[in-house]
C-alpha positions, 0 to 999 in steps of 0.5 A: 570530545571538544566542543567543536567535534561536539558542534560537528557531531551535532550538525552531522546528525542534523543533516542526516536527519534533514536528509532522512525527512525529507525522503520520507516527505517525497515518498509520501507525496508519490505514495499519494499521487499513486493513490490518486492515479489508482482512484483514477484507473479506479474511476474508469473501470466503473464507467466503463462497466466494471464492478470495482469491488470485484476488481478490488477482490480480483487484485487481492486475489493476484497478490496472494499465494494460490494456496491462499486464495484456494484455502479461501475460497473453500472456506467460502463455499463451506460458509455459504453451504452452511447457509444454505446459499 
């Protein structure tokens, strides 16, 4: 290569570059202002007489595949059968 296709190679990769941070920057400032809204819908819940904790555990619940969450709940019952609860 040329020094000038060199110098245009070089500038094409930093543009891209350029582009590719500051995408990630930008998402990583939605992904905070999500957790902030979250926090918020979080917040609310318990003022108005909510266990977040429950609902913490009600969302992982949702996420997961029914098998999953059956497989953990019997896990659960045979632990505390176990203890004696």
């Amino acid at each position: 290569m040329s020094e000038a296709e060199d110098d245009i190679a070089e500038t094409v990769s930093a543009e891209r570059l350029r582009s590719i941070v500051d995408r990630i920057e930008r998402l990583e400032e939605e992904r905070k202002a999500l957790a902030d809204d979250i926090k918020d819908v979080k917040a609310e819940a318990k003022s108005a007489g909510f266990d977040v904790s429950v609902l913490n555990e009600l969302l992982r619940q949702r996420k997961a595949e029914p098998a999953e969450v059956e497989e953990r709940q019997t896990l659960l019952d045979l632990y505390r059968r176990a203890l004696g609860m």
